[in-house]
C-alpha positions as CSV (number, residue, x, y, z in Angstrom):
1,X,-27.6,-7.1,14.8
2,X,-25.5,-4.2,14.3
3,X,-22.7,-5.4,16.6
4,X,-22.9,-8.9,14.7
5,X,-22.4,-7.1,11.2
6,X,-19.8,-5.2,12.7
7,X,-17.9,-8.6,13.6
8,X,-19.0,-10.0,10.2
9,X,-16.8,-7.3,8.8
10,X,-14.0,-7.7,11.4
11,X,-13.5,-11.1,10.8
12,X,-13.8,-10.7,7.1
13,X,-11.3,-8.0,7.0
14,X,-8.9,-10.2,9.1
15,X,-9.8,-13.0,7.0
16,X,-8.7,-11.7,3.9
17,X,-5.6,-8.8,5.0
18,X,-3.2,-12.1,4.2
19,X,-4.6,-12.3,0.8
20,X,-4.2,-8.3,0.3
21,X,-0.8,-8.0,1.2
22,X,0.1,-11.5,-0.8
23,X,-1.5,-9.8,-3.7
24,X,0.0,-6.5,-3.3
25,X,3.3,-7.4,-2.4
26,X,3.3,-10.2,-6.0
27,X,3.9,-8.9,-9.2
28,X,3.4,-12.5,-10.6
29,X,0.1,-12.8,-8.7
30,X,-1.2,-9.5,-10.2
31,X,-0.3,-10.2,-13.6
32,X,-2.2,-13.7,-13.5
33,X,-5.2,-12.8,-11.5
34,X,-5.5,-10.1,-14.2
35,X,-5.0,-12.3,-17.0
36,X,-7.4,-14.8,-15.4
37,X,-10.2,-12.2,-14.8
38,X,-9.7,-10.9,-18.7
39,X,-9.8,-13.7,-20.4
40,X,-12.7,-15.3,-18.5
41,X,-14.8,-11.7,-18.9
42,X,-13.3,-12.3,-23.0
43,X,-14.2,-15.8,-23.0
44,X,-17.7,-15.3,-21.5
45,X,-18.8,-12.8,-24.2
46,X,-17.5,-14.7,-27.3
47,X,-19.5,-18.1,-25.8
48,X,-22.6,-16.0,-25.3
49,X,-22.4,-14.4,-29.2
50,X,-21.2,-17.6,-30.3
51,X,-24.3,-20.0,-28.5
52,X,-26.5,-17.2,-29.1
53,X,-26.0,-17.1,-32.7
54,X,-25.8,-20.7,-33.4
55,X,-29.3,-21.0,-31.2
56,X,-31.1,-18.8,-33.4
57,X,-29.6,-20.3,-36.5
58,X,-31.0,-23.4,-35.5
59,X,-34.8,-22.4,-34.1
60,X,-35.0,-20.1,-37.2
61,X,-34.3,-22.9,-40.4
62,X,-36.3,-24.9,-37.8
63,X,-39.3,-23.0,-37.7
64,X,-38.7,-21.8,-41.7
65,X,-39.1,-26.0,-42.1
66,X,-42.3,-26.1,-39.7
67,X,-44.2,-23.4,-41.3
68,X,-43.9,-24.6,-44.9
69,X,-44.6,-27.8,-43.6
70,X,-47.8,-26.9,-41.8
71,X,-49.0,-24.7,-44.9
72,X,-48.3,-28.3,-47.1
73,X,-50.5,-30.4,-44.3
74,X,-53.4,-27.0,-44.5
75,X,-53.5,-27.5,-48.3
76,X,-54.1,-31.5,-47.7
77,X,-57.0,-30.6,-45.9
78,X,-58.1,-27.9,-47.3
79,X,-58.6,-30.7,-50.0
80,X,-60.8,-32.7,-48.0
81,X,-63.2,-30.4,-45.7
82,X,-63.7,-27.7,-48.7
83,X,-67.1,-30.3,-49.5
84,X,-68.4,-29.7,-46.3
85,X,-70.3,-26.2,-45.7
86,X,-71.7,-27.1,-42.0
87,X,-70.5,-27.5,-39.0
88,X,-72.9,-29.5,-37.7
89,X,-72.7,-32.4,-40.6
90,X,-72.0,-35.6,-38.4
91,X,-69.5,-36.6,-41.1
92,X,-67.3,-33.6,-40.5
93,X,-66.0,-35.2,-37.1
94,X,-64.8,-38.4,-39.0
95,X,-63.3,-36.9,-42.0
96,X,-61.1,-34.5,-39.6
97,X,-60.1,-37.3,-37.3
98,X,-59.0,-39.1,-40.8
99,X,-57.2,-36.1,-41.8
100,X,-54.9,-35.6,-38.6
101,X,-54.0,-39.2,-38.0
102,X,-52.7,-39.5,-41.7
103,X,-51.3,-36.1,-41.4
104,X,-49.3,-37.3,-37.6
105,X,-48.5,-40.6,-39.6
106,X,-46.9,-39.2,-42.6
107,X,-43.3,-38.4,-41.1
108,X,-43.0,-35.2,-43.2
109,X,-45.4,-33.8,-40.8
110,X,-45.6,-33.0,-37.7
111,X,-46.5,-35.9,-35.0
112,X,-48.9,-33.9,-32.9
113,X,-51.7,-32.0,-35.0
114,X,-54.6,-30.4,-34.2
115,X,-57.8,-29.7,-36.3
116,X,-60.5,-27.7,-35.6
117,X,-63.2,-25.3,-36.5
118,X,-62.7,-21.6,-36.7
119,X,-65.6,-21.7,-34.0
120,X,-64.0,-24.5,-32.0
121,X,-67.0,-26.2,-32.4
122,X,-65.5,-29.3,-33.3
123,X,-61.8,-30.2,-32.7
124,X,-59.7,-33.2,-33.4
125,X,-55.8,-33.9,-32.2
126,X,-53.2,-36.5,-32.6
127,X,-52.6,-37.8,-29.5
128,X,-55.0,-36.7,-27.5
129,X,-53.7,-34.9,-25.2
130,X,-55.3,-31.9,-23.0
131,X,-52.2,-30.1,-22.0
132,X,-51.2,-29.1,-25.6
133,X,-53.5,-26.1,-26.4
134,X,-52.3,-23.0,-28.1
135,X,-52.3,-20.0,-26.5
136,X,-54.5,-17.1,-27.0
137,X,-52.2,-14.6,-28.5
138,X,-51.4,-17.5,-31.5
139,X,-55.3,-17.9,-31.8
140,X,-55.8,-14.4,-32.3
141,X,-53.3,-14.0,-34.8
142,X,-54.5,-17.4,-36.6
143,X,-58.2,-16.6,-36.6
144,X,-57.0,-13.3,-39.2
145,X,-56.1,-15.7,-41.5
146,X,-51.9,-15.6,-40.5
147,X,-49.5,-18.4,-40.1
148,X,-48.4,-17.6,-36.7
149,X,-45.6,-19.4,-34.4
150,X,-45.4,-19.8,-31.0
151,X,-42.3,-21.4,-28.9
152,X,-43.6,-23.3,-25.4
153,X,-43.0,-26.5,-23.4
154,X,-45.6,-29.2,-23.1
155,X,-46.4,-32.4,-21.4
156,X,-47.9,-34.3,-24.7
157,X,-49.1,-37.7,-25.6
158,X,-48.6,-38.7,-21.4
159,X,-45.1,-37.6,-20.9
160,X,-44.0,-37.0,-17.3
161,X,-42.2,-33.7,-18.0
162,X,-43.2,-30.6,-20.3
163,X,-40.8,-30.3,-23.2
164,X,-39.7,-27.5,-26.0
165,X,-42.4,-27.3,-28.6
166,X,-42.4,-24.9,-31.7
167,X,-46.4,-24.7,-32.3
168,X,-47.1,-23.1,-35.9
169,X,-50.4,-22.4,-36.3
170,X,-52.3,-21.7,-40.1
171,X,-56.0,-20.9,-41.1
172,X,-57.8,-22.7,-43.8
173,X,-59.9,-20.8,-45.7
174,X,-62.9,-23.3,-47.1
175,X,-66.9,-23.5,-46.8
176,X,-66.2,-23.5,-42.8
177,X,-62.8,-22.3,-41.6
178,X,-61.1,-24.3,-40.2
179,X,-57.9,-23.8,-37.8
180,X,-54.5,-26.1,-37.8
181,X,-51.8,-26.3,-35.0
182,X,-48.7,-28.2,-35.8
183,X,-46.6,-29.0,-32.5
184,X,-43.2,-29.6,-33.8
185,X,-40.7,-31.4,-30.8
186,X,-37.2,-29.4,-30.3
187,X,-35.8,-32.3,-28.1
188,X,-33.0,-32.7,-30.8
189,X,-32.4,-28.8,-31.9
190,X,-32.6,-28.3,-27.6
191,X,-30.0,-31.4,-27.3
192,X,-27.7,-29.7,-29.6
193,X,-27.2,-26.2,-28.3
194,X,-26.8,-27.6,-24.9
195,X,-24.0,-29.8,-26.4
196,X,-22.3,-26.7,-28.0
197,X,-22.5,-24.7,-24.3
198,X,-21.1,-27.4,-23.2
199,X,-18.3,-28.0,-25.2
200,X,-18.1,-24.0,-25.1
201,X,-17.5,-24.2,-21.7
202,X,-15.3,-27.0,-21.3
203,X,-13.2,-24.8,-24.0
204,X,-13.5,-21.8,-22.5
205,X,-12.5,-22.6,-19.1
206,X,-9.1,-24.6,-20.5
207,X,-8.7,-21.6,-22.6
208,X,-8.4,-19.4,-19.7
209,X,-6.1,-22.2,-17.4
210,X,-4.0,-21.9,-20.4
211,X,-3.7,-18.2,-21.0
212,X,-3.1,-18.2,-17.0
213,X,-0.6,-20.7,-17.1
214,X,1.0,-19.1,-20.1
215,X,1.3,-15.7,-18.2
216,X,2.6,-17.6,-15.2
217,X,5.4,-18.7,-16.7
218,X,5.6,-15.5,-18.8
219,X,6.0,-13.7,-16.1
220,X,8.2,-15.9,-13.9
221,X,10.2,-15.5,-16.7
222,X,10.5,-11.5,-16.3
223,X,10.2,-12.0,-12.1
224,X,12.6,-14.0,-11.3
225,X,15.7,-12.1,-11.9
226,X,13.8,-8.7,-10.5
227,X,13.4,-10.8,-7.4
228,X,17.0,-12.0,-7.4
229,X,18.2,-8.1,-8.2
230,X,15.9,-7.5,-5.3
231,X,17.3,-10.3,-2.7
232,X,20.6,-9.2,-3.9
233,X,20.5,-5.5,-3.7
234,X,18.9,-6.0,0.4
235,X,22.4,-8.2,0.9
236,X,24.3,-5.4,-0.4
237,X,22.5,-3.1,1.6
238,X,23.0,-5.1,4.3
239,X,26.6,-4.7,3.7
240,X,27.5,-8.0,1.8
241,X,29.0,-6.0,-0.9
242,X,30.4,-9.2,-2.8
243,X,26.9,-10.5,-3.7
244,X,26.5,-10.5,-7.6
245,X,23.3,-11.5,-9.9
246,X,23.7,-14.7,-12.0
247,X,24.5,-14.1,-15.9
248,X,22.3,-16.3,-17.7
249,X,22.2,-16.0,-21.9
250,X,22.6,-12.8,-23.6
251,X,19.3,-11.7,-23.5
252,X,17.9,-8.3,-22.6
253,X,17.2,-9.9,-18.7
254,X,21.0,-11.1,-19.4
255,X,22.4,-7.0,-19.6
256,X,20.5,-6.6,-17.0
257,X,22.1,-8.8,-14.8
258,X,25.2,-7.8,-16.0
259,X,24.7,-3.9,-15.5
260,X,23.3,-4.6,-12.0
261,X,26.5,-6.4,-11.1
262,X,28.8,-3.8,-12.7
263,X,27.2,-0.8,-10.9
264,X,27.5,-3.4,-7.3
265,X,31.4,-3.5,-8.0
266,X,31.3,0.3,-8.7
267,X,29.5,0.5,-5.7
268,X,31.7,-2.0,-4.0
269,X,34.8,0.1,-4.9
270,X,33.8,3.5,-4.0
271,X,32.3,2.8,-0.7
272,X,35.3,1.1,0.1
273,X,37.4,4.1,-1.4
274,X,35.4,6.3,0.8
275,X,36.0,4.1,3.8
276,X,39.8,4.2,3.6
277,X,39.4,7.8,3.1
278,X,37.1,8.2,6.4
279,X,39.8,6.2,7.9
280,X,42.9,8.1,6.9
281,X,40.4,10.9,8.1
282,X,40.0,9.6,11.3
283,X,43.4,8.5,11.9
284,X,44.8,11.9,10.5
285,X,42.2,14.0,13.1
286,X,43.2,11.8,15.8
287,X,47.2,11.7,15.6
288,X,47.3,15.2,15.1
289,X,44.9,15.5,17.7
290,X,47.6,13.6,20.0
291,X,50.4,15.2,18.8
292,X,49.4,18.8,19.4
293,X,48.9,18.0,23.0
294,X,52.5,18.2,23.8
295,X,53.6,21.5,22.0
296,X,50.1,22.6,23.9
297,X,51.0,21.9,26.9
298,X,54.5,24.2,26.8
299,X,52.7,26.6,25.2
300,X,50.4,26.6,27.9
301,X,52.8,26.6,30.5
302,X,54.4,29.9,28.9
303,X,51.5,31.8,28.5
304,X,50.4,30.7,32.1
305,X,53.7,32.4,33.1
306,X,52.8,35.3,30.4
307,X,49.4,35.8,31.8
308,X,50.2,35.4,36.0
309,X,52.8,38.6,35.4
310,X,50.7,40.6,32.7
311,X,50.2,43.5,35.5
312,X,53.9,44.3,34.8
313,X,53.5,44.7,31.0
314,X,52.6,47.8,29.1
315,X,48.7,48.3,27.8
316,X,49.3,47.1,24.8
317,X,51.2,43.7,25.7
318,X,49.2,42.9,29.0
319,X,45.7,42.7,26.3
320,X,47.9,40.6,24.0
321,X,48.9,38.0,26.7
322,X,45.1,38.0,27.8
323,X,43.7,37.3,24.2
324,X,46.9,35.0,24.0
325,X,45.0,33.0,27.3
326,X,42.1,33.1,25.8
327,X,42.7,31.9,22.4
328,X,44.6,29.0,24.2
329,X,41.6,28.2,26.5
330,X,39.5,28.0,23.0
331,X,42.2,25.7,21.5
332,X,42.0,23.1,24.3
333,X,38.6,22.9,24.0
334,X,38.8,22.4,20.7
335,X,41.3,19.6,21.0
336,X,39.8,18.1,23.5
337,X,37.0,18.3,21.3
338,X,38.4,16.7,18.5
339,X,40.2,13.9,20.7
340,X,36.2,13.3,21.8
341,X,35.2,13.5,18.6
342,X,37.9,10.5,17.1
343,X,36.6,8.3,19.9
344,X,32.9,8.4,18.4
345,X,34.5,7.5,15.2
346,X,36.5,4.8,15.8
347,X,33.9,2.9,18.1
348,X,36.1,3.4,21.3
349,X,33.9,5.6,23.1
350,X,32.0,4.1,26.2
351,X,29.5,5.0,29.1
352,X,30.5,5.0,32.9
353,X,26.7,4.1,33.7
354,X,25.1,5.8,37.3
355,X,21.6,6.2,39.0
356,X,21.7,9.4,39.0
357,X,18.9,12.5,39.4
358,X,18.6,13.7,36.3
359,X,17.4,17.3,37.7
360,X,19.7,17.7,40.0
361,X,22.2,18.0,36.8
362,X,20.4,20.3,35.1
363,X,20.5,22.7,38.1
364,X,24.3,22.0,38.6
365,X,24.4,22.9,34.9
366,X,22.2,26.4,35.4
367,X,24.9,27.2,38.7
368,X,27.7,26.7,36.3
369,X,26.3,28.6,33.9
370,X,24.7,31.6,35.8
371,X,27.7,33.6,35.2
372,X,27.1,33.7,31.1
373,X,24.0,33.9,31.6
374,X,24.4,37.1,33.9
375,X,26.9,38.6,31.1
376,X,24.2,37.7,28.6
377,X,21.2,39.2,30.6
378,X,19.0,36.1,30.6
379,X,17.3,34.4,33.4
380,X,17.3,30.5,33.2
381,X,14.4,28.9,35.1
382,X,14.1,25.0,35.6
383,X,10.6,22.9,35.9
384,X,11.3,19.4,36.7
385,X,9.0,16.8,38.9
386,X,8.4,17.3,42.6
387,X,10.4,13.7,42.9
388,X,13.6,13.1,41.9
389,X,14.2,11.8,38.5
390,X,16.2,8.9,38.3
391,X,18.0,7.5,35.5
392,X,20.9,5.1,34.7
393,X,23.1,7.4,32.8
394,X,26.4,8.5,32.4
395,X,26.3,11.8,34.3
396,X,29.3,13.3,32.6
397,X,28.0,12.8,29.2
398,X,24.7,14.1,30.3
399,X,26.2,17.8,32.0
400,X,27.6,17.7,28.7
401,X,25.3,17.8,26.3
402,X,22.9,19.9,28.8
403,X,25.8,22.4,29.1
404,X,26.3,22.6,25.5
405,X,22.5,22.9,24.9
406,X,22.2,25.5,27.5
407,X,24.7,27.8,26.8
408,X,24.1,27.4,23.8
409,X,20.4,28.7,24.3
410,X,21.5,31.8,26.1
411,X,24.3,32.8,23.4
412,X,20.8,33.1,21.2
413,X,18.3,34.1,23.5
414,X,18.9,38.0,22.8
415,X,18.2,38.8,26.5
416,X,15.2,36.8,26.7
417,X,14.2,34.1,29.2
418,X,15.4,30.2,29.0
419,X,13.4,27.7,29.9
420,X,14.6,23.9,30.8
421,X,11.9,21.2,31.8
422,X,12.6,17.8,33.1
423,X,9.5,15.3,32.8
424,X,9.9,11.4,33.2
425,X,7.5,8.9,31.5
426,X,7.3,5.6,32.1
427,X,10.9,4.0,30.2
428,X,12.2,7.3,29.1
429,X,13.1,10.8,31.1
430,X,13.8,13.9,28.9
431,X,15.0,17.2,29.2
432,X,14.1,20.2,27.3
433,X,15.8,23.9,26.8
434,X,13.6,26.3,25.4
435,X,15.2,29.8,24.2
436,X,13.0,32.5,22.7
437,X,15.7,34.5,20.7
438,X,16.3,34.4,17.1
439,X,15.6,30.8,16.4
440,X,16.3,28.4,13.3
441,X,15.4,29.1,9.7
442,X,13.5,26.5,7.5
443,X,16.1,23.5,7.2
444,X,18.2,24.5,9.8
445,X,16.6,21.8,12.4
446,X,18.8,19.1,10.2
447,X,21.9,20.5,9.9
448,X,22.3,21.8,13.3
449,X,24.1,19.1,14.8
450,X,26.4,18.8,11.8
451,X,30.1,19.4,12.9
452,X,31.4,22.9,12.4
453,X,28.2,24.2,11.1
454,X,26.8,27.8,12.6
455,X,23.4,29.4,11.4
456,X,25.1,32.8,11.8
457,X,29.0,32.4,11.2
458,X,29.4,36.0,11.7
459,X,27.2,36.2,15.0
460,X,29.6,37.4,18.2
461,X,29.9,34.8,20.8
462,X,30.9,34.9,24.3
463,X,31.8,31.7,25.0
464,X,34.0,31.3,21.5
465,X,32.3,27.8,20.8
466,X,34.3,25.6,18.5
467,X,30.7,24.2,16.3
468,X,31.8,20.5,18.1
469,X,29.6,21.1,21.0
470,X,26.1,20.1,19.4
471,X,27.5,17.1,17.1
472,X,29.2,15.5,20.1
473,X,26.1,15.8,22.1
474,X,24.2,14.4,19.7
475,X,26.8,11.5,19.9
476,X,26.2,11.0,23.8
477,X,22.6,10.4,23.3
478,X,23.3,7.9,20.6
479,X,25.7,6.4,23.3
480,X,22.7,6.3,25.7
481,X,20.4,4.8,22.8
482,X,18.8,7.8,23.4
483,X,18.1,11.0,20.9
484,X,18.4,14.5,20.7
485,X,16.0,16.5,18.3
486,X,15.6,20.2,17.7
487,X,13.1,22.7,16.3
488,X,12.3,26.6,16.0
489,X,11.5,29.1,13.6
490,X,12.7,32.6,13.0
491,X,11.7,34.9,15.8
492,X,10.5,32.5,18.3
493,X,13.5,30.7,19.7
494,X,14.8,27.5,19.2
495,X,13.8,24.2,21.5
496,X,16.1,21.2,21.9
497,X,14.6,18.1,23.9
498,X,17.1,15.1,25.5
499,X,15.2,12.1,25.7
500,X,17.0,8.6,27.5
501,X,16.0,5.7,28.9
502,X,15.3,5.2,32.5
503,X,17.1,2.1,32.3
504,X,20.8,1.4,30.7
505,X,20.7,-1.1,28.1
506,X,17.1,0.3,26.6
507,X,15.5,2.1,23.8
508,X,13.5,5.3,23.7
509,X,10.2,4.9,22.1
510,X,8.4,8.1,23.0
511,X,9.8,11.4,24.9
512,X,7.5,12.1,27.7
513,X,8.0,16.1,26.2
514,X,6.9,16.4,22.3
515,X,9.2,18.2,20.2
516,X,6.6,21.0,19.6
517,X,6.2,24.6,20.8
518,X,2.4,24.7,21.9
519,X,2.8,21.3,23.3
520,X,5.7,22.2,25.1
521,X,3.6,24.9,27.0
522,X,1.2,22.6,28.4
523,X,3.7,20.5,31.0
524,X,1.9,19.0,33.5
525,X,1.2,21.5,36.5
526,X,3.3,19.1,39.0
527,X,6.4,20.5,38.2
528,X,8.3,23.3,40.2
529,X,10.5,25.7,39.3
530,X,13.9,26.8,40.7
């Protein structure tokens, strides 16, 4: 039973998400279901004060009419049983059998009437008719001597089904008291409120079409040029930048329109402003870029000569020429940087795409590396599957960014260990480098791949980085459809993860290694270390 409710709720749930998200996602829809449910709740409780108070209007001049009438028909008899002063006078029968079929004949009276003794000793009706007897509570109340009233359906004078009845009963104070019950029909006062719930109904309910109607087309009114501002503004997201709104009147919805499409052509020229200006950027970067190469290249050549014979200087000028190598080392790599960096920007950049074992470059990487890291004092240990790990990658690219990434990691590791994992799930293979030095600050994890940006710009360096190395990695693993995502705090190092597909051509959807330090700890056991 329990699984059966369960399913109830299931399919219910399924039944009526559609419905949810239609009524969620329209305005129009909101504001007429809410119109609808406040004018029916409005229109409910002004046809229940309205039938109410009309209902009782009716029963009460009704039964105002009924007792003065039955009072009139007590007097009548009163008239004709006060010379009686025994019940048991055989005349008494006749002379009240008289009285109610005049009084049920005379149409100012009631048509049913019933006669009798206060000791219901004898009692005479008009019909006859079993079914119509008063009930207890109105005898009571008639025997002290009050005109009571009493509201009940009945089955008199044969009918098949019981109808309304007002029943006024009045005592009649003579030699013998005497009892009358009036049974006054309410087939007509009955016919009429049901008429007026009716046509209260029929009202109400167009009433409420209307007002839902109305707000329909009130708010279409309002909608429709939100939804076209909305359809327009996902084009010009979408980069159609000449889409426009419609001007229609001079209205308020009108301005709107009009402001909408004067802020798209704002929008239109700036962006297109800053696209020329990104261009000119680009262009600039990469013809100076080019250009340099060739005064480079003699200079090079001259400090080569500079540097092979700096023995046969003097102190002073043999560390000049070596700072004169080294600087030009550093400005190499930063034009070569910056010749990478124009490719990314002007779409020309591409992958030379190999089955290659992913761990087998990160060890390549640590060999390359083992003499920084030996200057630095850090050991570099990596964990990577039993099995190779093999990916479709550009291998170039990849030493890249994991060369970047892991010197990176030692320059900051102040001494302390570096760790790089390799794990492979089932699309994706990543690679991690985990450093325990001095880590990033709050914020940090978001601007570290932006060009030229340090954490520490007056933090010593060994390796004289050029702030390229990070924002060009991050533009490999793009390349790869692939990502590159970092974290740390201050204190307890900084950890990087590389995720790409196993296959060229796909996306990543999850890293196999979570970009979080406690999760990070808890690899899977099968990996070994070198």
């Amino acid at each position: 039973m329990r699984r059966l409710g369960q399913g109830i709720a299931r399919f219910a749930d399924r039944a009526s998400r559609p419905l949810i998200d239609r009524f969620r996602a329209s305005l129009q829809l909101r504001v007429v279901a809410s119109t609808l449910i406040a004018s029916t709740i409005l229109v409910l409780i002004f046809s229940f004060v309205v039938a109410g108070s009309v209902t009782s209007g009716l029963l009460d001049e009704r039964q105002d009419t009924a007792v003065e009438e039955t009072q009139n028909a007590a007097e009548r008899a009163a008239e004709q049983l006060g010379a009686y002063t025994s019940a048991s006078d055989t005349a008494l029968a006749t002379t009240m059998q008289r009285i109610v079929n005049e009084l049920a004949e005379d149409p100012v009276y009631a048509p049913y009437i019933m006669l009798r003794t206060a000791n219901g000793e004898v009692t005479k009706t008009h019909p006859v008719s079993g079914a119509a007897e008063p009930s207890a509570d109105l005898q009571a109340e008639v025997a002290q001597g009050k005109v009571a009233t009493q509201y009940g359906n009945f089955a008199i004078d044969g009918a098949e089904e019981s109808m309304p009845y007002l029943v006024v009963g009045s005592y009649i104070d003579v030699n013998i008291g005497y009892e009358i019950y009036a049974f006054y029909p309410l087939g007509s006062q009955q016919d009429a409120i049901s008429l007026l719930r009716t046509n209260l109904a029929l009202a109400g309910v167009a009433l409420v079409l209307l007002l839902g109607v109305i707000a329909a087309l009130v708010t279409r009114l309002v909608v429709t040029p939100v939804r076209e501002a909305a359809r327009t503004s996902q084009r010009l997201a979408a980069g159609l930048l000449h889409e426009r709104m419609e001007v229609r009147g001079s209205d308020d919805l009108a301005r709107l329109a009009g402001s909408f499409n004067l802020m798209a052509e704002n929008l239109q020229s700036q962006i297109r402003r800053l696209e020329e200006m990104s261009m000119m950027q680009r262009r600039f970067t990469s013809d100076v870029s080019h250009e340099l190469r060739t005064p480079l290249a003699t200079i090079r050549m001259a400090a080569d000569l500079l540097y092979d014979t700096r023995d046969d200087f003097d102190p002073v000028t043999k560390r000049s020429t070596e700072l004169l190598q080294h600087e030009i080392n550093r400005f190499e790599d930063l034009l070569q940087e910056l010749l990478e960096i124009s490719r990314f920007d002007s779409g020309f950049a591409s992958l030379e795409v190999e089955a290659v074992d992913v761990g087998r470059i990160a060890d390549d990487v640590v060999q390359g590396l083992s003499h920084l890291a030996g200057e630095c004092g850090v050991a570099v240990t990596v964990a990577k599957p039993v099995r190779r790990v093999i990916a479709e990658v550009d291998p170039r690219r990849v030493q890249r960014i994991l060369r970047n990434l892991v010197s990176n990691a030692i320059e900051h590791a102040e001494g302390r260990p570096v760790e790089i994992t390799v794990a492979e799930g089932e699309t994706a293979v990543a690679v991690a480098v985990r450093d325990h030095g001095v880590g990033l600050k709050p914020g940090h994890a978001d601007r570290v791949f932006d060009r030229f940006w340090r954490a520490d710009p007056s933090r010593n360096r060994k390796t004289g980085g050029t702030g390229l190395g990070l924002a060009i990695s991050l533009e490999d693993a793009k390349l790869h459809s692939g990502t590159l995502k970092a974290t740390g705090a201050p204190g307890e190092g900084t950890l990087f993860v590389l995720t790409l597909p196993l296959q060229s051509g796909n996306r990543v959807i999850s890293s196999p290694i979570p970009l979080s330090f406690e999760e990070k700890k808890k690899e899977a056991p099968h990996a070994t270390q070198d």
